[in-house]
MIDOSE-1310 file (N, C-alpha, C; in nm, 2 decimals, decimal comma, always signed):
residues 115
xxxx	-15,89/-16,05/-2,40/-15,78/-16,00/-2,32/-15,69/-15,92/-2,41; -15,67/-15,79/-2,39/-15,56/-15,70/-2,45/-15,42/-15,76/-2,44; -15,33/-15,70/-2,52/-15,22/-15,72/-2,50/-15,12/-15,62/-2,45; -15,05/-15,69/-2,34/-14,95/-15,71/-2,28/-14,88/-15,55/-2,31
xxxx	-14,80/-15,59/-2,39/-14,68/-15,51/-2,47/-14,72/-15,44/-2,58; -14,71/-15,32/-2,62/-14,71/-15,27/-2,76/-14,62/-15,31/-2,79; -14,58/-15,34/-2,92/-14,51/-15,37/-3,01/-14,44/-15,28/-3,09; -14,46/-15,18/-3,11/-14,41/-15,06/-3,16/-14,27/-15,05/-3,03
xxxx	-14,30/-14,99/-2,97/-14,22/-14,98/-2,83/-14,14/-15,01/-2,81; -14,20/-15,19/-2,83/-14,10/-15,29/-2,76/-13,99/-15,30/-2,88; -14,01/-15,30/-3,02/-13,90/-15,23/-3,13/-13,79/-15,16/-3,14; -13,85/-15,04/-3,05/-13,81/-14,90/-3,01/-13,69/-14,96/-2,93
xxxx	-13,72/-14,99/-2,83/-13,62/-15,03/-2,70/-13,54/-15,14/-2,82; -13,56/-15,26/-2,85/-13,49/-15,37/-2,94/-13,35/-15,32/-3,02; -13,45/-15,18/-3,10/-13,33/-15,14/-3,18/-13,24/-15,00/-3,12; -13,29/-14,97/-3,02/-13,19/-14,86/-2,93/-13,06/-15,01/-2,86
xxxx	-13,09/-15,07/-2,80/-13,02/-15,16/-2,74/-12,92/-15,17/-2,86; -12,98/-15,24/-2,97/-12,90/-15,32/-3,08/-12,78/-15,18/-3,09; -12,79/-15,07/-3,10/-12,76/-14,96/-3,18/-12,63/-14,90/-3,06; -12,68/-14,94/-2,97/-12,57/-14,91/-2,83/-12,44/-15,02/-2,89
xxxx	-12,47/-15,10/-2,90/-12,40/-15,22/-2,91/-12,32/-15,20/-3,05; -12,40/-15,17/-3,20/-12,32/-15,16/-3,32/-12,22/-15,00/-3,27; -12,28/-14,91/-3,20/-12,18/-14,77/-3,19/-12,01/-14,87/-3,09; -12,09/-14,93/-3,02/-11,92/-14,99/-2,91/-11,84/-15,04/-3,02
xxxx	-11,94/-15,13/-3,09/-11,81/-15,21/-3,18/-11,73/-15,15/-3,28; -11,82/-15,07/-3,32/-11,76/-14,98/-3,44/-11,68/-14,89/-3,36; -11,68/-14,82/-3,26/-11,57/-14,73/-3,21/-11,48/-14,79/-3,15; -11,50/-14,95/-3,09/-11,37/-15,03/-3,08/-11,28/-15,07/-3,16
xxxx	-11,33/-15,08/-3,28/-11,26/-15,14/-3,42/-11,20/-15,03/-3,44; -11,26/-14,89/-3,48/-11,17/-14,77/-3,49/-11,08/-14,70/-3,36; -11,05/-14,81/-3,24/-10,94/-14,74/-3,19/-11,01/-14,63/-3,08; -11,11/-14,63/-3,07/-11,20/-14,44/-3,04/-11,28/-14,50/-2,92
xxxx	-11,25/-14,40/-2,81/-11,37/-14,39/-2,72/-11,52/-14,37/-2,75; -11,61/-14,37/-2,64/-11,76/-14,34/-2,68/-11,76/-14,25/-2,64; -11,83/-14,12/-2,70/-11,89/-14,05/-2,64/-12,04/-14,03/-2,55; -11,94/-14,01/-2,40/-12,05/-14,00/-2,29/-12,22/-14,00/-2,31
xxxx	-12,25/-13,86/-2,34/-12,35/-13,87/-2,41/-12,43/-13,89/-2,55; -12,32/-13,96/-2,58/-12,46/-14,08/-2,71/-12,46/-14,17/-2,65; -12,37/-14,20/-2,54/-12,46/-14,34/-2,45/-12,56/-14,29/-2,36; -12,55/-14,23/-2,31/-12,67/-14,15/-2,23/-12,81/-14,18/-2,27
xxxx	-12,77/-14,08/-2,39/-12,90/-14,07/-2,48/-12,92/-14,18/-2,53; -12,89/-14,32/-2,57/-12,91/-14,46/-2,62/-13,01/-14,48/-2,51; -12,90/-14,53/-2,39/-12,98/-14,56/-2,29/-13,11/-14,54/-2,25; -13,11/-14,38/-2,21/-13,23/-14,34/-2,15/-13,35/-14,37/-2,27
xxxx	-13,29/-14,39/-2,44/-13,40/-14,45/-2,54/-13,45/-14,56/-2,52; -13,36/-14,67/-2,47/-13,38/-14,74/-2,47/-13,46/-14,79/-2,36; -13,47/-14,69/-2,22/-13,50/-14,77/-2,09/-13,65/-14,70/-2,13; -13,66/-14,57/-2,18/-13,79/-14,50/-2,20/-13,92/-14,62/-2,30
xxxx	-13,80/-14,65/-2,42/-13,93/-14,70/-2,49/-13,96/-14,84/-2,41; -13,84/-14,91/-2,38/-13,89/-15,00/-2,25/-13,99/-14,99/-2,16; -14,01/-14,92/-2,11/-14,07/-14,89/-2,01/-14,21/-14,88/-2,11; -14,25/-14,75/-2,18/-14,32/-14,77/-2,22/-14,41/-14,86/-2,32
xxxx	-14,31/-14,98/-2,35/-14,37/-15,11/-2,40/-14,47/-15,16/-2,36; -14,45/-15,12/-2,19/-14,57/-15,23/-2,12/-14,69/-15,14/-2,10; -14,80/-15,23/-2,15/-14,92/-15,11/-2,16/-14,98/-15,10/-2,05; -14,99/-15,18/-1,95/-15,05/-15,13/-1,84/-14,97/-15,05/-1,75
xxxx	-14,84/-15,04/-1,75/-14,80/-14,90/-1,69/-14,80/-14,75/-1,69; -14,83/-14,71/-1,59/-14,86/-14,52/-1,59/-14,78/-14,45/-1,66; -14,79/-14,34/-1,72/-14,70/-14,28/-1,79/-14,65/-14,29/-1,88; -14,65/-14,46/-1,96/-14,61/-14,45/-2,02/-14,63/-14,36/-2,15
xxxx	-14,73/-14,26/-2,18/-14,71/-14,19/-2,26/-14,60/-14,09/-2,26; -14,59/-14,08/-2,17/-14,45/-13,99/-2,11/-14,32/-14,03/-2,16; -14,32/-14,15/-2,11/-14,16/-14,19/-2,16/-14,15/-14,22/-2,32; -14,27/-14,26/-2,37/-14,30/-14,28/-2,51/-14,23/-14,15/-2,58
xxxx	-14,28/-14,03/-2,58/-14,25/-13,93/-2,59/-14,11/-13,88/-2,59; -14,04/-13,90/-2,46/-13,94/-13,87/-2,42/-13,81/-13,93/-2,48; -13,84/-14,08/-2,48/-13,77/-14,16/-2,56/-13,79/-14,13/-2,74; -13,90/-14,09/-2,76/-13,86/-14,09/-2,89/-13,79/-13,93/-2,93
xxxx	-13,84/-13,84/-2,87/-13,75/-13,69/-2,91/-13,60/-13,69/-2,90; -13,57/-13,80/-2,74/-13,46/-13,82/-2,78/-13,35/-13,86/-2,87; -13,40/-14,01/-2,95/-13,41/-14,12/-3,02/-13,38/-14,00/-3,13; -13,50/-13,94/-3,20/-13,49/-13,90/-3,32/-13,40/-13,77/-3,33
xxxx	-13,34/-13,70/-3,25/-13,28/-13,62/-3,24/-13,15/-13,62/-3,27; -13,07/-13,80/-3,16/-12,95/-13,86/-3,20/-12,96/-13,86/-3,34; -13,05/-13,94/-3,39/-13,05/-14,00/-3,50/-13,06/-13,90/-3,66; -13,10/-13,80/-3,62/-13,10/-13,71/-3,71/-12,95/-13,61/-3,73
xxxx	-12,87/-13,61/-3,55/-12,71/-13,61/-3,60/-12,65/-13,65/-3,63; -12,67/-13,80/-3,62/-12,57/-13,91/-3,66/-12,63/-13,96/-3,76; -12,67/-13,91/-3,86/-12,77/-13,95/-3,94/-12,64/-13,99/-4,09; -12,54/-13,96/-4,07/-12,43/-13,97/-4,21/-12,36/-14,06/-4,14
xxxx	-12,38/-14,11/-4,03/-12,31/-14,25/-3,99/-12,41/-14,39/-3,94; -12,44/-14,39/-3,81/-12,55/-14,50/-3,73/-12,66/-14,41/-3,74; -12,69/-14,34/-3,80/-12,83/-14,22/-3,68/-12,93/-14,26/-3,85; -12,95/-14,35/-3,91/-13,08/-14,35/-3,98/-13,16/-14,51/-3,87
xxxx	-13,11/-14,56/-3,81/-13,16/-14,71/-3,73/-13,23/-14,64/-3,63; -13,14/-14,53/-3,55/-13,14/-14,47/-3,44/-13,27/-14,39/-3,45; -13,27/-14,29/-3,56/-13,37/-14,23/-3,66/-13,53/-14,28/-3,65; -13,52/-14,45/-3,66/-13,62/-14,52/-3,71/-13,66/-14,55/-3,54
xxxx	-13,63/-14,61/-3,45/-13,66/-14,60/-3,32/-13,74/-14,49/-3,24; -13,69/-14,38/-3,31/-13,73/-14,28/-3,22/-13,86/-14,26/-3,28; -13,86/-14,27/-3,44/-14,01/-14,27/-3,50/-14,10/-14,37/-3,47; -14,01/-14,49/-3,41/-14,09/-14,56/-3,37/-14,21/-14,56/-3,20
xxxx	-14,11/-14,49/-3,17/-14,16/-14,40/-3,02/-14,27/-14,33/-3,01; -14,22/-14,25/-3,13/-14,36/-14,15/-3,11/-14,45/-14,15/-3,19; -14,49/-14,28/-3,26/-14,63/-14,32/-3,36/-14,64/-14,42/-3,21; -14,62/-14,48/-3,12/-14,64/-14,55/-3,02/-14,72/-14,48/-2,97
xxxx	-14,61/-14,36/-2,89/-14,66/-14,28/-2,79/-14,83/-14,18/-2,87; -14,85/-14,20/-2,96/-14,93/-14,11/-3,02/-15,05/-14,22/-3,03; -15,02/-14,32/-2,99/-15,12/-14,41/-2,96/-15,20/-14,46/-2,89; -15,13/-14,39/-2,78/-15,17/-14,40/-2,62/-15,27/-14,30/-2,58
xxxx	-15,37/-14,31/-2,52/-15,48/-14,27/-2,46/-15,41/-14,18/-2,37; -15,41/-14,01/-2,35/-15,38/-13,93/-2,27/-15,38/-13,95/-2,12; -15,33/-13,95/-2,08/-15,43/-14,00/-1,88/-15,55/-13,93/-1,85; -15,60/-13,98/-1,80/-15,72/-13,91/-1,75/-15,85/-13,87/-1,86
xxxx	-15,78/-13,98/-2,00/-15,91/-13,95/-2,10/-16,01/-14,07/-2,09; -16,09/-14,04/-2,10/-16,17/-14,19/-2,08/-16,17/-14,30/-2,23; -16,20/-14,39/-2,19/-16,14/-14,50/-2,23/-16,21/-14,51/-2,40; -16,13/-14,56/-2,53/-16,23/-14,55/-2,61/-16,38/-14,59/-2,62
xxxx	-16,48/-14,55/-2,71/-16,59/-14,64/-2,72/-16,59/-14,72/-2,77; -16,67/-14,81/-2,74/-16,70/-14,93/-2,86/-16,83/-14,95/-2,92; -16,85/-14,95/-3,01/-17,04/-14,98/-3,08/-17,04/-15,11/-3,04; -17,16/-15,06/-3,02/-17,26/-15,17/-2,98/-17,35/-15,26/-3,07
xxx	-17,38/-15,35/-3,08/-17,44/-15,43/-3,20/-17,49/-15,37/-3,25; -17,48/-15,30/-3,39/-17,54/-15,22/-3,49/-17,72/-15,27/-3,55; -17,79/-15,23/-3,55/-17,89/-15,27/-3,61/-17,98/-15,30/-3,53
């Protein structure tokens, strides 16, 4: 029986969540609002690589994708403050999503007892 969840993925989403949560505290402590969209973009990292954790769901090469361009994109602006964790998520996205079998490709092969 295969597994469930990639694990890469499910990382992905783990440390987008964690990363939503260290940006609130640290902009609480300094007094400072959040900006709208770095939560946006957390989020949608986080619900993407979610999503794409579970491997029997459609598309998920899609959100794989999606979530990680986003992911690494934050994380390469915010990269002189939170954006190297952020950074690492989104890379973590897209060695996932680069893992996933295209749709519609047929399934790998397997050898057959050699010899």
């Amino acid at each position: 029986m295969g597994r469930r969840l990639d694990l890469l993925a499910a990382a992905a989403a783990a440390l987008a969540v964690a990363m939503t949560a260290v940006y609130l505290v640290l902009l609480r402590q300094e007094q400072d609002r959040p900006v709208p969209w770095v939560l946006v973009v957390l989020a949608l990292g986080a619900a993407g690589s979610g999503y794409g954790a579970v491997v029997a769901w459609p598309h998920r090469r899609t959100a794989l994708w999606s979530a990680g361009l986003l992911l690494a994109a934050l994380g390469a602006v915010a990269i002189l403050s939170i954006g190297l964790p952020i950074l690492l998520a989104g890379i973590l996205c897209l060695v996932a999503a680069a893992r996933v079998a295209p749709s519609g490709a047929p399934p790998p092969r397997t050898q057959a007892g050699a010899g």
